[in-house]
VOGU-3710 file (C-alpha; in Angstrom, 3 decimals, decimal comma):
1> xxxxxxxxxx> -33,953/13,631/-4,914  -31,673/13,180/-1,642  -32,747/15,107/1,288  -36,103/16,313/0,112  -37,879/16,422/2,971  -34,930/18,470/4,266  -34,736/20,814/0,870  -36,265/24,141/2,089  -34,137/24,131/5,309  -30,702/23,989/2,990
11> xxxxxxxxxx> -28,463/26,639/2,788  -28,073/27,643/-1,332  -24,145/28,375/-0,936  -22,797/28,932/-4,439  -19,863/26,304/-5,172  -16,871/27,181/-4,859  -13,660/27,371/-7,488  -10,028/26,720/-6,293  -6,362/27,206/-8,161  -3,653/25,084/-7,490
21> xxxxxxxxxx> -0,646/27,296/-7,249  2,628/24,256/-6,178  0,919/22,307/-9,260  4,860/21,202/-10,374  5,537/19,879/-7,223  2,329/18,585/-6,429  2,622/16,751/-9,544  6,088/15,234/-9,216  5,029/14,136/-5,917  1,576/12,038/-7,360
31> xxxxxxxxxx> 4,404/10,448/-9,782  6,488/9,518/-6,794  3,734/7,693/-5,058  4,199/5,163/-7,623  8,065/4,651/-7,133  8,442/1,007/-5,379  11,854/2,962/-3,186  8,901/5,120/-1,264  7,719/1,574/0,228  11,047/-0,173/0,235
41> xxxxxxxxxx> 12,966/2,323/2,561  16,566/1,946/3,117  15,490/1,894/7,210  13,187/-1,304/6,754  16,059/-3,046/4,841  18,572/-2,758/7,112  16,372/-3,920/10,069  14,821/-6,750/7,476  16,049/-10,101/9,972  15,682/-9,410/13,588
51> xxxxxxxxxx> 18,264/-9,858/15,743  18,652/-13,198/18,087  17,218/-13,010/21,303  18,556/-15,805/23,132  15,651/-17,478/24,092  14,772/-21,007/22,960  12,920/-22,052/20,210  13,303/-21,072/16,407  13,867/-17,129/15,973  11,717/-15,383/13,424
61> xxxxxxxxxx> 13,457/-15,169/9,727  11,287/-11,784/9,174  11,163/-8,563/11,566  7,781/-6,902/12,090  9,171/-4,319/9,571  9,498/-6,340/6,854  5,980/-7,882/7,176  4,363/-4,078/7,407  6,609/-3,289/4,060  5,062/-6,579/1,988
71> xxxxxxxxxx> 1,064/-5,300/3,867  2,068/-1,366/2,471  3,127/-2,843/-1,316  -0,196/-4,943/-1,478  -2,723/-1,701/-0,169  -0,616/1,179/-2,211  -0,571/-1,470/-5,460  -3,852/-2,969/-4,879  -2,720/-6,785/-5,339  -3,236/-9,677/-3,984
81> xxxxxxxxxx> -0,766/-11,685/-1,062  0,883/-13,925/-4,074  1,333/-10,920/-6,423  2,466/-9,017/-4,015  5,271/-11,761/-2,799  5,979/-11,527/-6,257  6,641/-7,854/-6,381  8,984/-8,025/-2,787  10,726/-10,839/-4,895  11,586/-8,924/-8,094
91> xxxxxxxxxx> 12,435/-5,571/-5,918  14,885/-7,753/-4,116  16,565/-8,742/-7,218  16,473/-5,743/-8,862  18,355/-4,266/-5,832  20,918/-6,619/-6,130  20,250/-7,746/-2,303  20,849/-10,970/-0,586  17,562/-11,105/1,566  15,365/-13,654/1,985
101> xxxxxxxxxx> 11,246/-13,063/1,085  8,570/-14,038/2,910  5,829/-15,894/1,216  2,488/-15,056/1,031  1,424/-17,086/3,584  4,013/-15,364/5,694  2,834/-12,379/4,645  -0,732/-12,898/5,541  -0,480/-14,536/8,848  2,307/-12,179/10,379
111> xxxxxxxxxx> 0,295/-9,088/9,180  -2,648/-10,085/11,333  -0,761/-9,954/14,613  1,609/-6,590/13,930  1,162/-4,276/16,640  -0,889/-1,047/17,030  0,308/0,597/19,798  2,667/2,881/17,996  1,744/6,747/16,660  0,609/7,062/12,960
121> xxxxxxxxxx> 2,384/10,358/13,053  4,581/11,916/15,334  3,177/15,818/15,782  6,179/18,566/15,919  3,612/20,777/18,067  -0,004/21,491/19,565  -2,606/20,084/16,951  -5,860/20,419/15,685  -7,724/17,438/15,233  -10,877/16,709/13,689
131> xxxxxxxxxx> -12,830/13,842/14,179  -15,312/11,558/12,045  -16,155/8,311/10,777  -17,333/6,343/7,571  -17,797/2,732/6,630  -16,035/0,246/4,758  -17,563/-2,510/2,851  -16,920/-5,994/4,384  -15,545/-8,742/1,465  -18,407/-10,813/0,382
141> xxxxxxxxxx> -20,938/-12,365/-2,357  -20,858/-9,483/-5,203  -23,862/-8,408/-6,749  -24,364/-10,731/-9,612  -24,535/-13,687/-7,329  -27,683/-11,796/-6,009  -29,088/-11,590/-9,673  -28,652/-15,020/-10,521  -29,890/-16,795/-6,913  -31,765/-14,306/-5,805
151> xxxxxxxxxx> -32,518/-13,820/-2,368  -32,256/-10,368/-0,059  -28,901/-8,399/0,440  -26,941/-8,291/3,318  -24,422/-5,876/3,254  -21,567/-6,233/6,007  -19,738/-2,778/7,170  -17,081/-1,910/9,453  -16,687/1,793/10,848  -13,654/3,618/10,526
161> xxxxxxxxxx> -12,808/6,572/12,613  -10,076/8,778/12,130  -8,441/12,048/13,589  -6,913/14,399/10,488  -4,823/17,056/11,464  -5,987/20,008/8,921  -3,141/22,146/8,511  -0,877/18,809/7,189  -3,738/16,342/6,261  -2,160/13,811/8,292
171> xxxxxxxxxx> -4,349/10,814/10,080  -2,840/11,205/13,295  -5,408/8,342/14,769  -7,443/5,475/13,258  -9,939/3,070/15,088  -11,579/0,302/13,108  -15,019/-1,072/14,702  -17,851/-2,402/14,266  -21,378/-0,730/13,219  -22,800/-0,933/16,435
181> xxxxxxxxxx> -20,018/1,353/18,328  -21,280/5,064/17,957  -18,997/7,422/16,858  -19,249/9,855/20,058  -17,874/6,222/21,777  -14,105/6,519/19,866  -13,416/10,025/20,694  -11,484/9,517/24,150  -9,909/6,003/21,963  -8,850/8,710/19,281
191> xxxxxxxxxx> -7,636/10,790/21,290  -5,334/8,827/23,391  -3,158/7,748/20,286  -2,166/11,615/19,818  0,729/11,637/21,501  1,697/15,934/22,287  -1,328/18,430/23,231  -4,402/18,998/20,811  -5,385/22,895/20,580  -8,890/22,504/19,012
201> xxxxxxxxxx> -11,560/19,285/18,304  -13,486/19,753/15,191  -16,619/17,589/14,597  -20,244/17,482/12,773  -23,455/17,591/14,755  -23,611/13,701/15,129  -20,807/13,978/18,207  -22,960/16,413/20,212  -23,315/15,592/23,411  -21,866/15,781/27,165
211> xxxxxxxxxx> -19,547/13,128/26,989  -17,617/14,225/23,815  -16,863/17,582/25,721  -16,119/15,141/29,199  -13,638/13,051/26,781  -12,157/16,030/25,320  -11,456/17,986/28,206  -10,278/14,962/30,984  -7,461/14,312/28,049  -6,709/17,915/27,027
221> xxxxxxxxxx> -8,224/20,798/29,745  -7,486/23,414/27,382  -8,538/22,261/23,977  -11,480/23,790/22,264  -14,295/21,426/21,336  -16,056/22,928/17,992  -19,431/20,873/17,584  -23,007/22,268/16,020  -24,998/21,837/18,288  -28,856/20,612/17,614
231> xxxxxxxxxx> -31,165/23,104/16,150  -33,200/22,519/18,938  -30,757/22,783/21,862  -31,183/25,221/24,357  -28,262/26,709/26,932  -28,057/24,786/30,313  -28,514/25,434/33,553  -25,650/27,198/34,454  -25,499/29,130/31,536  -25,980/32,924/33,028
241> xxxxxxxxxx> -23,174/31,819/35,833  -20,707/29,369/34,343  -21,372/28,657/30,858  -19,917/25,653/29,059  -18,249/25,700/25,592  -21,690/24,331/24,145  -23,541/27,136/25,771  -21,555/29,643/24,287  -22,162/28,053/20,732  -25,751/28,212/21,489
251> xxxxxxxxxx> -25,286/31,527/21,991  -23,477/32,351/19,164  -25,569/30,794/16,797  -28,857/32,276/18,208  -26,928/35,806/17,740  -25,004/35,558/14,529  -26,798/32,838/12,720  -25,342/29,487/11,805  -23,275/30,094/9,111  -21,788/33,464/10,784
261> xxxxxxxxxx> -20,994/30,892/13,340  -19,431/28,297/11,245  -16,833/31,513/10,150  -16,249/33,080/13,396  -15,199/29,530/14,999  -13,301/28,131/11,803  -15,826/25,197/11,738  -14,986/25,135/7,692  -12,082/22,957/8,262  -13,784/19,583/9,473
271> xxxxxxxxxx> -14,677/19,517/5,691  -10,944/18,104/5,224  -11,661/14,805/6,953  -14,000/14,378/4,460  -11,323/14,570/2,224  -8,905/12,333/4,021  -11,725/9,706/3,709  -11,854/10,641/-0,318  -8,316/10,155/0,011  -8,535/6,739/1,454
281> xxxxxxxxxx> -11,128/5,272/-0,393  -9,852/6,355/-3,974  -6,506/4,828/-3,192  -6,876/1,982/-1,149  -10,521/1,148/-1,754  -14,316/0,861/-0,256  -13,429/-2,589/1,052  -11,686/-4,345/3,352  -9,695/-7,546/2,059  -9,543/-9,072/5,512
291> xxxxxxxxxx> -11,872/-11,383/6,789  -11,968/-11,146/10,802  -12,308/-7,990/13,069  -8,487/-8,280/14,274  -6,885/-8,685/11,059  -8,815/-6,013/9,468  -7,940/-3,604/11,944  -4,455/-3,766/11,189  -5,392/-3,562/7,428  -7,236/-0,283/8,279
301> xxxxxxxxxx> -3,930/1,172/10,337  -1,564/-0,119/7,702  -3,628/1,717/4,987  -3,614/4,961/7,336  0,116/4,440/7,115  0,287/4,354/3,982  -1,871/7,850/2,994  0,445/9,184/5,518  3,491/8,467/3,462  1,982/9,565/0,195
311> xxxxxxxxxx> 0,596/12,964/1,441  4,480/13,711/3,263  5,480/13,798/-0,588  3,414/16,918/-0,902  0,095/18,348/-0,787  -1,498/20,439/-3,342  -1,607/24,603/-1,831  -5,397/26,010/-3,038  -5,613/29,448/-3,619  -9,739/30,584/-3,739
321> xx> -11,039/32,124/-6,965  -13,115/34,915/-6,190
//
């Protein structure tokens, strides 16, 4: 049984049960994830051959738009480079254009130098962002090569960490790293691809700690940091005088318990980022297809990308049973 050593500590909260109300739009807009137009925009045809730039040597055939349109086709359709060359190909036709299609090779060395600088999503206002991480499987030997060599396991992951806005269920950040980077490491790196001003930081217990509050409030001085702290944390120093935001959690929790604390502070919502990562991993996958670090760190952004696009279609509006 998981957590048994952990079992009489658990809260018993009774699960709950939730209507979706929009469920006609909601469901036109899972059918319109599927239509090829979503991927092939009008904006990333018209800018499909870059302009000349005077300077010497060859010019590229293919703008860095068109090689992020063939990398969304292959995540959202879960193909391979050569199928998915095949798919630009027979969208082409079908639209009647006269463009010319990158191959897959193209396709799969362009994609690993795109750039990451630019904002997943463009906020309208003040956000609230909350914060976590899980791990994607590395590509490798499956499991049957195991059973018929033998020999021990090695399993390969990478660490994503992402920044969801709640209200939209946006992934207004992404970092892809390694297993050895903590996750209390990214938050500043998460942060600083949030371009506008971030209200509130949700985040579980694993991010608490003095420099997640330093990173938080050097980008952002007025932003709320929400983090549980450790059931064995006391207040600091300075907590009679000038206490910080985790001293007044402390405080909170020692008064109202920690569940009357998880209401009064609206710690509920980092449950969404779970989702988003539910999200991710049912539609692109537990894996990355790329090989090296670099290339699978554009994979990783491409695929946030891509969820973005998919939940701007529409999001399903909950209404609790009671």
């Amino acid at each position: 049984m998981p957590y048994k050593h952990h079992e009489p500590r658990r809260h018993r909260i009774p699960k709950a049960k939730y209507k979706v109300e929009n469920w006609g739009e909601y469901s036109r807009a899972l059918r319109q994830r599927g239509s090829v137009t979503l991927w092939v925009s009008s904006e990333a045809l018209a800018a499909w051959t870059p302009a000349g730039t005077g300077r010497r040597g060859r010019p590229q055939a293919y703008s860095d738009i068109a090689i992020e349109t063939g990398g969304m086709l292959r995540l959202a359709f879960g193909r391979p480079w050569r199928q998915t060359e095949g798919l630009l190909r027979s969208i082409v036709q079908i639209l009647g254009l006269e463009l010319p299609v990158p191959d897959y090779t193209i396709l799969a060395r362009r994609s690993a130098r795109l750039s990451l600088a630019t904002a997943l999503v463009k906020p309208n206002g003040p956000v609230t962002v909350v914060i976590d991480s899980s791990g994607l499987k590395m590509v490798g030997a499956g499991e049957w090569l195991l059973q018929k060599h033998g020999g021990k396991p090695r399993r390969s992951w990478r660490k994503l960490h992402i920044g969801v806005d709640p209200n939209s269920g946006n992934i207004l950040a992404a970092e892809l790293t390694t297993t050895e980077d903590g996750d209390a490491s990214q938050v500043g790196p998460l942060l600083d691809q949030i371009p506008g001003q971030v209200t509130a930081v949700l985040a579980d217990g694993a991010y608490d700690g003095d420099s997640v509050y330093l990173a938080v409030s050097d980008r952002h001085t007025d932003a709320v940091v929400i983090i549980p702290p450790r059931c064995t944390a006391v207040p600091g120093k300075t907590a009679e005088t000038a206490p910080t935001q985790r001293d007044c959690h402390i405080q909170q929790i020692a008064e109202m318990g920690r569940m009357g604390w998880q209401a009064a502070t609206g710690y509920g919502k980092r449950a969404l980022v779970e989702t988003a990562f539910f999200r991710y991993k049912a539609l692109i996958g537990r894996s990355l297809r790329a090989r090296t670090l670099p290339t699978q760190k554009v994979e990783a952004r491409i695929a946030c990308v891509v969820l973005n696009r998919m939940t701007s279609l529409g999001m399903p509006v909950s209404r609790k049973i009671t």
